[in-house]
N, C-alpha and C positions, 0 to 999 in steps of 0.2 A: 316363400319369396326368394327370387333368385336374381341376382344381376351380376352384370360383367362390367368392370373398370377396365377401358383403355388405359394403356400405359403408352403417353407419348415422348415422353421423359426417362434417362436412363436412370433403371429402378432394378435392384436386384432383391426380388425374392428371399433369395439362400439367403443373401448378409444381413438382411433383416430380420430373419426369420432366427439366423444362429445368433445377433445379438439380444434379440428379444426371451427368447428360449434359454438363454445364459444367465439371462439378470432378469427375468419376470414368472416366476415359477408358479405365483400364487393364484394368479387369473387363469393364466391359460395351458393349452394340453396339447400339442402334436400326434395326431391323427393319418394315419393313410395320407404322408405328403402336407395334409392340414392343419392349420393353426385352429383348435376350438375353442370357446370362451363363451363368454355369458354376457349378453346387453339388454340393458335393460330399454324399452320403451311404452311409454303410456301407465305408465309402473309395475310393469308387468319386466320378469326374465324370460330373454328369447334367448337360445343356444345358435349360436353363429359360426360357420365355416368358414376358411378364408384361404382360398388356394391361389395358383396359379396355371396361365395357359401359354403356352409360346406363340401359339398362330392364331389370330394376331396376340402380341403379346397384352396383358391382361390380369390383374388380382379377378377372382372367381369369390362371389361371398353367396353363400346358402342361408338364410334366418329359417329353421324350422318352426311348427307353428303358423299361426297364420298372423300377424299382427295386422289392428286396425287400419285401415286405409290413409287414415290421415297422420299415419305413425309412421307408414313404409318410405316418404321423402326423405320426414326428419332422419329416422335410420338410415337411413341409404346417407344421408349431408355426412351424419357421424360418423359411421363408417371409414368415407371418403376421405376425410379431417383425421381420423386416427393414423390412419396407412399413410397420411401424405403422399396422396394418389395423385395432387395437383400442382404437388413442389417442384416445381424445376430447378434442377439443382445445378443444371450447362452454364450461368453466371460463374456457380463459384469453381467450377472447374476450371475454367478459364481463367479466373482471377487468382487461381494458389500452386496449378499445377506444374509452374514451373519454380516454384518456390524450393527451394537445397535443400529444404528439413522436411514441407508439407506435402512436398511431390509426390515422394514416394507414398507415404501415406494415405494419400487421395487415391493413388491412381489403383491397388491393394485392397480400395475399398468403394469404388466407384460403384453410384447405384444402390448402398446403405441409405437406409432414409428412417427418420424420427419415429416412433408410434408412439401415441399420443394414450392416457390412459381414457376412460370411455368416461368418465366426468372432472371437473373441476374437484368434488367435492372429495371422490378415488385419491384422485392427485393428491392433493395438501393432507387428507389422512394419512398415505402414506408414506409420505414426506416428510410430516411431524415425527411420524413411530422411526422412520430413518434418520435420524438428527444424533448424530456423536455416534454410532455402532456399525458394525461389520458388515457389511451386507448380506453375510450367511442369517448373523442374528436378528436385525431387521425383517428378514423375508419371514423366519420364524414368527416374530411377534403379528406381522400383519397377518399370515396363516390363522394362527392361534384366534386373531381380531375377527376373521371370516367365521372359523369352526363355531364361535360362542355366540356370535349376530347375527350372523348370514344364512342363506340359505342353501341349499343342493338340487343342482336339475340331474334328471338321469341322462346317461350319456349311452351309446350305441350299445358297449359289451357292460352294463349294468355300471360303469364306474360313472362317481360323482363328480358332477364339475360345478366347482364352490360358484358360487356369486357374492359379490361386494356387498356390503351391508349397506343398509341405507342411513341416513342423518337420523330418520325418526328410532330406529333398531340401536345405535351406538345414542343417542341419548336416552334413551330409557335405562342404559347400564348404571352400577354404581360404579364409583373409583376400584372398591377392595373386589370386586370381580377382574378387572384388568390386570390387579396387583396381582393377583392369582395366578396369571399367565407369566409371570414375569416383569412387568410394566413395573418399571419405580412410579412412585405416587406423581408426580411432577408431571410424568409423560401421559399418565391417565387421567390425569385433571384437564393434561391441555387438550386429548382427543375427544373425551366427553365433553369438557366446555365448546370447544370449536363445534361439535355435530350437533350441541342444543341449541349455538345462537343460529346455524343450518335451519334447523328443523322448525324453530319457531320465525324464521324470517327475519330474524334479527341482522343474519349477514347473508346477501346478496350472493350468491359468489356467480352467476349466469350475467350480473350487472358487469360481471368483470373484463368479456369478449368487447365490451366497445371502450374501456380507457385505455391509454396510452400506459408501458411496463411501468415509467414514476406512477401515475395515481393507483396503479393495481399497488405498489411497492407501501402508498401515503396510507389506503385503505387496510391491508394486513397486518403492516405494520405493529402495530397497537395490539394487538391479539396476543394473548398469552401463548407463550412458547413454537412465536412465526418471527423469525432473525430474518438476514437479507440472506440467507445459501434456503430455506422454505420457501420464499418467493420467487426466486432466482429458477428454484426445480420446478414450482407451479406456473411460468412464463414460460418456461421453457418444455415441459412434457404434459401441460395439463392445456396451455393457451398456444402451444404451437410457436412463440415468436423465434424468428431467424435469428435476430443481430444480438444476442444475448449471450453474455461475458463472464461468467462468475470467476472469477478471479482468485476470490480467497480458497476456493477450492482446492483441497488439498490432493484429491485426483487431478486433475489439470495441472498442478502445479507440476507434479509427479512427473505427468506425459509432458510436458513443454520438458524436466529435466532429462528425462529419455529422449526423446525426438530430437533435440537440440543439441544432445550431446553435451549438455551442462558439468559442472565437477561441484557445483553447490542445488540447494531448495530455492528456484526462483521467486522472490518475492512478491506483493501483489503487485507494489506499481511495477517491477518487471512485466507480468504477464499483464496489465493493460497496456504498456507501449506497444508488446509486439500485439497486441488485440488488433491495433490499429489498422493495420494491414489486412485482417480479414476482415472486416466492416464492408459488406451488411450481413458476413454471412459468417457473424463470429459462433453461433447456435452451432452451426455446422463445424465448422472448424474444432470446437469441442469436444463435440460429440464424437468424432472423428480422431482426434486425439485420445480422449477414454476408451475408444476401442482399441486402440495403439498400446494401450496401458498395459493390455493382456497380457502384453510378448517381454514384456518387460520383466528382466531376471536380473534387480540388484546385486553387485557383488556384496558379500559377506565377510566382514573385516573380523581379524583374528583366529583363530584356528577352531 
C-alpha cells in the first residue's frame, strides 16, 4: 500500500522528523531519508515508511504487507492524524509571529508540527511510565516495557523494529515482572491495572475522540496513577487537541523562563495569563517552546 499526502500547509519534514527522532527512540527507526515504525491495523503489525517529496510537496507513506481492504482508509485516516498532515498552522503564525519573545521562535521553527502517538492506549501507557523521571530513564523503562510484551517485525538489513504491546499483552503481566525492569511497584500496579480495565472494556479510551478536553480530564481522572500533566500529555499527543495549556509543567515553565528572559521559575498562574494570548493555538505555542528548551544552557552558580 502506498500513498501520497499533499502538504498544502507549511510543513517541515526535517523539524519534525529531528524533534521526533530526539525524543521518540522506542517506536521508530530512520532509514534511507525515512522514518520506520510499526502500525498496527485489523490487529495485525504493518511496517510503515514515511518520507517525503518536494515536487509537489508531499509526506510519502509505504505499509508493507498487504493489509485488509477495509483497513487501508482507517490506516491511511491514522496516519494522516499522526503527522498532522491537515493542521494548518498559517492562523497561528500570524497570530504570534510578531510577538518580542515568540517571534523568533516561531519563525526558527516554522513548519514543525505535532506527531501524534499511533493509539490512545500507546499514549497514556507511556505517559504513565514518564510521570516524575528523566526522559533518558523513561524511554528505558517503556523499551524494557516493549522488549518483555511486545513483539519484533523484521526490518530490511535483518534489524528488529519493536512494536507496542497491546492492552491484552501488558495485562496478562504480573507487577514483580515490571519490578524486574526497574518499575517501583506503584508505577507497575498503575500500568497493569490501566491495560486490564483496556483489555477487558472496562475503559473506553476510543470513547475518548468525541468528548470535550473537561470530560476526557472527568473520565481519567479517577484512575490510579492519571494526575492532570497524564491527561494534559494524552490531549495533547495522543487526541491531537490544539488549545492545550499544561501549565504546571515544569518544561514550559523552564522555556517560558528562557524565552522570556525571566530572573525567576514562572509560576502556574504566571504561564496561564501569558497562555492567554496564544488561545487557540496554546498546543502549539508549547510545543514550540519545549523545542526552544533545547538551546537552553542555564548558568551555573558557584564555581
Amino acid at each position: 500500500m502506498k500513498r501520497v499526502f499533499p502538504l498544502r500547509y507549511p510543513y517541515s519534514y526535517e523539524a519534525t522528523v529531528r524533534r521526533l527522532i530526539s525524543f521518540e527512540k522506542s517506536s521508530y527507526r530512520f532509514h534511507n531519508g525515512r522514518l520506520v515504525r510499526a502500525i498496527e491495523a485489523g490487529g495485525r503489525p504493518y511496517v510503515v515508511e514515511i518520507g517525503w517529496q518536494t515536487e509537489p510537496r508531499a509526506l510519502t507513506v509505504h505499509v508493507h504487507g498487504n493489509p485488509p481492504e477495509a483497513e487501508r482508509e482507517r490506516l491511511e485516516a491514522k496516519l494522516r492524524r499522526m503527522f498532522s498532515v491537515d493542521v494548518d498552522l498559517t492562523p497561528f503564525y500570524r497570530q504570534l509571529e510578531a510577538d518580542p519573545n515568540l517571534g523568533p521562535v516561531i519563525e526558527k521553527r516554522k513548519g514543525l508540527h505535532l506527531v501524534l502517538d499511533a493509539s490512545l492506549y500507546e499514549c497514556l501507557i507511556k505517559t504513565v511510565i514518564s510521570q516524575q523521571l528523566n526522559v533518558a530513564f523513561a524511554a528505558k523503562l517503556i523499551e524494557r516495557l516493549i522488549d518483555l510484551a511486545g513483539e519484533r517485525l523484521s526490518l530490511f538489513d535483518g534489524e528488529l523494529l519493536p512494536v507496542f504491546p497491546s492492552p491484552e499483552r501488558v495485562a496478562a503481566l504480573e507487577y514483580e515482572q515490571l519490578q524486574a525492569l526497574q518499575f517501583n511497584r506503584r508505577k507497575a500496579e498503575y500500568v497493569i491495572d490501566i491495560s486490564r480495565q483496556v483489555a477487558s472494556g472496562t475503559l473506553d479510551l476510543e470513547a475518548l475522540w468525541t468528548m470535550e478536553d473537561e470530560a476526557v480530564m472527568e473520565r481519567l481522572l479517577p484512575l490510579r496513577g492519571v494526575g492532570r500533566w497524564t491527561v494534559e500529555c494524552l490531549l495533547l499527543f495522543g487526541l491531537g487537541r490544539t488549545d492545550l495549556l499544561p501549565a504546571a509543567d515544569i518544561g514550559l515553565r523552564n522555556a517560558v523562563r528562557y524565552v522570556y528572559g525571566l530572573a525567576h521559575q514562572p509560576r502556574e498562574e504566571e504561564i496561564r495569563k501569558l497562555g492567554r494570548d496564544w488561545s487557540p493555538w496554546r498546543s502549539y505555542a508549547t510545543f514550540y517552546l519545549w523545542d526552544a528548551l533545547s538551546e537552553w544552557k542555564p548558568e551555573k552558580k558557584g564555581g
